[in-house]
C-alpha positions as CSV (number, residue, x, y, z in Angstrom):
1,X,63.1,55.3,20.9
2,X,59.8,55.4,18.8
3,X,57.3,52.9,20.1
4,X,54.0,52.0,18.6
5,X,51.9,48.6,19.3
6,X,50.0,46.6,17.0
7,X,46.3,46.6,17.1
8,X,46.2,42.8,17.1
9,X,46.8,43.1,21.1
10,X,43.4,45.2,21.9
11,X,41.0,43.3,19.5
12,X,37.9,44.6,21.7
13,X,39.2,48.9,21.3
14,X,37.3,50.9,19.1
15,X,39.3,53.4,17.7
16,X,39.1,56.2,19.7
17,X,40.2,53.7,22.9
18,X,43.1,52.6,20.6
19,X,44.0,56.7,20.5
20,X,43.3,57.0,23.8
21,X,45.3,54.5,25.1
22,X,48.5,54.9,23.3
23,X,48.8,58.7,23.6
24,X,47.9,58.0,27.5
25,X,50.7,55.0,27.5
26,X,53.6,56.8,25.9
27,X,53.3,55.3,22.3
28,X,54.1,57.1,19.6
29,X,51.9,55.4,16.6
30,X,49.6,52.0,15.3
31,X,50.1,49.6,13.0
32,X,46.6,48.6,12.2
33,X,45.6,44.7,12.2
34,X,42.1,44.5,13.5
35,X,39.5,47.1,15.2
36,X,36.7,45.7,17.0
37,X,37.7,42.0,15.9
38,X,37.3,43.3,12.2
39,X,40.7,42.3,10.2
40,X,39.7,43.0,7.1
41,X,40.9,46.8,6.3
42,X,37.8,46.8,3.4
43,X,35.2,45.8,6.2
44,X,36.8,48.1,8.8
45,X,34.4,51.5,8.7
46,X,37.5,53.7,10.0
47,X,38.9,53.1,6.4
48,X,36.4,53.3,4.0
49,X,36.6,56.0,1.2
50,X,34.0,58.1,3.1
51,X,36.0,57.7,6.5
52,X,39.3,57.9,5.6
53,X,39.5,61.9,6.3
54,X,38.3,61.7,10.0
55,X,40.5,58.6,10.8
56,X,43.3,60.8,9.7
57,X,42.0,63.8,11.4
58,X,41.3,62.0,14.9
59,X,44.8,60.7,15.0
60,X,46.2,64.3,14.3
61,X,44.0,65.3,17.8
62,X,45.9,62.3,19.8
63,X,49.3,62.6,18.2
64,X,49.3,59.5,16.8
65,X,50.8,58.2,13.6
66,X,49.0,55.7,11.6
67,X,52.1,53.6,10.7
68,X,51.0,50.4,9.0
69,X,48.3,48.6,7.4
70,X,49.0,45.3,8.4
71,X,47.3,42.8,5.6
72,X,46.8,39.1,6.0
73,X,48.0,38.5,2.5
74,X,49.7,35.1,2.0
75,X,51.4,34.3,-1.6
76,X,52.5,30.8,-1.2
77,X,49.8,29.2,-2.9
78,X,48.4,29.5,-6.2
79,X,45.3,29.4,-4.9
80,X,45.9,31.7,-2.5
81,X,48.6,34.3,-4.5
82,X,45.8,36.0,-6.2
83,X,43.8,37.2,-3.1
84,X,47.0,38.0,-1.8
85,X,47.9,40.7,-4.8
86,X,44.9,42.3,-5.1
87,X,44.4,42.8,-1.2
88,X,47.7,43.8,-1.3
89,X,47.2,46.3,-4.0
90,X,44.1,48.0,-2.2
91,X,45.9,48.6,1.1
92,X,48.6,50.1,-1.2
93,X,45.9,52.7,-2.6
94,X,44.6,53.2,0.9
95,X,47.6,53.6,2.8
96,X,49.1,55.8,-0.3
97,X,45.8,58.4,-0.1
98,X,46.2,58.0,4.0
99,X,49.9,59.1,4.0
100,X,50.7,55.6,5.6
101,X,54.5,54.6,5.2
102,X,54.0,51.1,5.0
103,X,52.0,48.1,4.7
104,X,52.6,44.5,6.2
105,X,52.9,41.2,4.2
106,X,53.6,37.3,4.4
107,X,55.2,35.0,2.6
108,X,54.7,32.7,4.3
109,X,55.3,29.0,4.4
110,X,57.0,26.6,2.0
111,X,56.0,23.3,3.2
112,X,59.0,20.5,3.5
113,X,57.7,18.1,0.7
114,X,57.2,20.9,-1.6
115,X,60.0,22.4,-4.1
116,X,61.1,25.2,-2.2
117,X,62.5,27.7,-4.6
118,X,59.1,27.2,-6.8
119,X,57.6,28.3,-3.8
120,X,59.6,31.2,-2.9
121,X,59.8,32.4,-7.1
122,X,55.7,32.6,-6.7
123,X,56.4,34.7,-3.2
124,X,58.7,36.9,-4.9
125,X,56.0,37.1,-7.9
126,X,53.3,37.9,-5.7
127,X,54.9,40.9,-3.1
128,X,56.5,42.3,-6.7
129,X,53.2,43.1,-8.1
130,X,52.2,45.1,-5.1
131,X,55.5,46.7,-4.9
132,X,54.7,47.5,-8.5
133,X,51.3,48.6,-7.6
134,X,53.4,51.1,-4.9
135,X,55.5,52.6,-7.3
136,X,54.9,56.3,-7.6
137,X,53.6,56.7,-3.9
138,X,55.4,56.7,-0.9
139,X,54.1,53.6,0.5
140,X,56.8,50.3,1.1
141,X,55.4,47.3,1.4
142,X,57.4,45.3,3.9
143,X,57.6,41.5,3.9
144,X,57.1,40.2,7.8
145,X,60.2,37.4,8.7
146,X,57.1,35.3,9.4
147,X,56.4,31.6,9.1
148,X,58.9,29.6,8.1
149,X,60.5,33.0,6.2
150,X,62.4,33.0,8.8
151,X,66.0,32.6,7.6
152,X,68.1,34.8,5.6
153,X,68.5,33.1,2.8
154,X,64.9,32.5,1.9
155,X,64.8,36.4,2.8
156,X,67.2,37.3,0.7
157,X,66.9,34.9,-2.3
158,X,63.1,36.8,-2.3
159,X,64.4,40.2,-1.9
160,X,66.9,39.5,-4.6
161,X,63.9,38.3,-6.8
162,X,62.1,41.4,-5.9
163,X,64.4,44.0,-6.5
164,X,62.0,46.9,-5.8
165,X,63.2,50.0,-3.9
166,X,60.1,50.2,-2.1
167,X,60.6,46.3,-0.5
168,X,61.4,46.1,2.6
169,X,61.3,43.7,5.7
170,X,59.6,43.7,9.4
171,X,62.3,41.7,11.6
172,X,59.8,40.1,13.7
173,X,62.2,38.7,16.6
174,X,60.2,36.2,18.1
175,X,60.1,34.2,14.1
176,X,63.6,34.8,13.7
177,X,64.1,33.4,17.2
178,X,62.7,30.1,16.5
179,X,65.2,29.6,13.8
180,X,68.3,31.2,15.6
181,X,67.8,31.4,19.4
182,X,70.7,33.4,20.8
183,X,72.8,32.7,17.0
184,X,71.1,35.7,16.0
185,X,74.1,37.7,15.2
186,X,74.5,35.9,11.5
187,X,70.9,36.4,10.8
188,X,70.7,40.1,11.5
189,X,74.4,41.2,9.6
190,X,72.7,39.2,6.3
191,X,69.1,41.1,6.0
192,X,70.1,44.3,8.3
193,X,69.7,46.6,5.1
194,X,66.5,45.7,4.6
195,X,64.6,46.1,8.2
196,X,62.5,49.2,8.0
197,X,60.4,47.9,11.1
198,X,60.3,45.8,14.0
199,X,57.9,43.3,15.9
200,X,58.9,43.1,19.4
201,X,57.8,40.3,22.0
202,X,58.8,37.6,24.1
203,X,58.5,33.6,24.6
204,X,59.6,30.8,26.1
205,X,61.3,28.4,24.3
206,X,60.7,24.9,23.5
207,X,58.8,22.5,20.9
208,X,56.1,25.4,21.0
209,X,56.8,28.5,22.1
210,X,54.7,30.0,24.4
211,X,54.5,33.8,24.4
212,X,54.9,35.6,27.7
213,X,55.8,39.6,28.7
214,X,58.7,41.2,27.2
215,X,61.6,40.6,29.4
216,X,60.4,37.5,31.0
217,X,61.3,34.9,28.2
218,X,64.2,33.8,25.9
219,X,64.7,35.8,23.5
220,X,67.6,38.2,24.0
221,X,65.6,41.8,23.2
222,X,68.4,43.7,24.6
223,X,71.0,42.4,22.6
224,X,68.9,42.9,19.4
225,X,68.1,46.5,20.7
226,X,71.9,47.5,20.6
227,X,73.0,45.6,17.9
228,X,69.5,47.8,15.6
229,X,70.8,50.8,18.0
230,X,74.4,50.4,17.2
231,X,73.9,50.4,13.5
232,X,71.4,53.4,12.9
233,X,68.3,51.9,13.1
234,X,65.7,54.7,13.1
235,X,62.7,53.0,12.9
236,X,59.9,52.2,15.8
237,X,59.9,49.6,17.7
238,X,56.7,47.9,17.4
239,X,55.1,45.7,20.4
240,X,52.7,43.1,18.9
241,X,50.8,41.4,21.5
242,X,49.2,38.5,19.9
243,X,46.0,38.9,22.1
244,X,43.2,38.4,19.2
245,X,44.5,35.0,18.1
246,X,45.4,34.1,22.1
247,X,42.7,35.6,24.2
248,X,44.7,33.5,27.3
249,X,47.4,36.7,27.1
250,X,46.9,39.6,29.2
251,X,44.5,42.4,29.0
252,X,46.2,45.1,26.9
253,X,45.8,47.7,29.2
254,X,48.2,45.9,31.6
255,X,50.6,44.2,28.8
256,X,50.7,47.6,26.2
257,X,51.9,49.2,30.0
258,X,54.4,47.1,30.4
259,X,55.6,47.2,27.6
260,X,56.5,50.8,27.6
261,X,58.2,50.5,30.7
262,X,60.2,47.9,29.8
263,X,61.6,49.6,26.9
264,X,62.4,52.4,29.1
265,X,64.2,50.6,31.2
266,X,66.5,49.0,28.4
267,X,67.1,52.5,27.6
268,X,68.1,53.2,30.7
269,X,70.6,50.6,31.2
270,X,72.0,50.4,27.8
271,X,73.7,52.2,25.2
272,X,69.8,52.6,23.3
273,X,69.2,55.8,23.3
């Protein structure tokens, strides 16, 4: 199993204490949302033009591979869309110069009173012209299951619209969970060829969820592992602890732990190997 956490659960590390800690930990690589509470990638110094070498060079030293940039961009709105391309586009040209494999983005929401295939068309419109931007490089730009794009079919009916090689999708479980609780199986057979990542946590259900340790909630991780397992699913498995938007959650030097020892422990007692 290849773990790596999200830097959205250590919003106070610099980035030597995000190396530090996951080559100490067990983890394997980053996905990069925030250092030092900074969440824009054009404000964060470790990826500046001038920078970019000795990011790359102090991850080499710990072992670590820099696996995703993860953007806010959002493409929902029209007066939002715009932002979200060209954002989109420049953590395309960084992550293509860093060698990083992928960067993150939304949909993200298609409110009820609104026409819902407009909305998804000006999605699909929005994540195409970065997957354009990509073309040529080595990056994929992977659509998060995030918001209310939750469910397959607004998945698919985007991906469809998309029709880029380099699309893919980050299954995050705990958004797909609020849709499909332990149902999951239908879900994951309909968008399984497009996961290239994964968001792992936990909650406890109910009107809101409320996030909690891996292992400790509802969601049924095991049975997720196995059936990703089962299928071929090389990718890492990603923990994203949601500490910089819920500073109530633990510190991330117990919760990033536990994390890792959790996953070992499904390994352990499962088929996951």
């Amino acid at each position: 199993m290849k773990l790596s956490f999200s830097t959205l659960g250590c919003p106070d590390w610099s980035y030597i204490k995000i190396l530090e800690n996951a080559k100490k930990m067990g983890y394997d690589a980053i996905s990069v949302r925030c250092i030092e509470r900074k969440t824009d990638l054009a404000l964060i110094p470790e990826f500046m033009p001038e920078n970019r070498k000795m990011t790359l060079s102090r991850a080499a030293e710990y072992g670590i591979k820099l696996l995703c940039l993860c953007t806010g961009c959002f493409f929902h709105s029209e007066d939002i869309a715009e932002k979200g391309i060209k954002e989109g586009i420049a953590a395309v040209e960084t992550a293509s110069e860093m060698g990083i494999p992928f960067i993150r983005v939304f949909g993200d929401t298609v409110p009820e009173d609104k026409n819902e295939k407009k909305i998804l068309n000006m999605i699909a419109d929005g994540i195409g012209k970065v997957c354009k931007s990509a073309e040529g490089t080595d990056v994929k730009v992977l659509l998060e299951t995030h918001g209310n794009i939750n469910t397959s079919e607004r998945i698919l009916y985007i991906a469809d619209k998309i029709n880029i090689k380099n699309f893919s999708i980050i299954w995050d479980i705990a958004h797909s969970d609020r849709a499909y609780k332990d149902d999951i199986q239908p879900f994951y057979e309909a968008v399984k060829h497009l996961i290239c990542h994964t968001h792992i946590k936990d909650h406890i259900r109910g009107g809101k969820p409320e996030l909690c340790r891996v292992g400790d909630g509802d969601i049924p991780i095991t049975k997720i592992l196995n059936m990703l397992e089962k299928d071929g699913y090389k990718g890492y498995y990603e923990f994203e602890w949601e500490k910089m938007w819920h500073p109530e959650l633990a510190e991330p030097e117990i919760s990033f732990k536990q994390y890792v020892e959790y996953m070992k422990k499904c390994n352990k007692n499962s088929n996951i190997q």
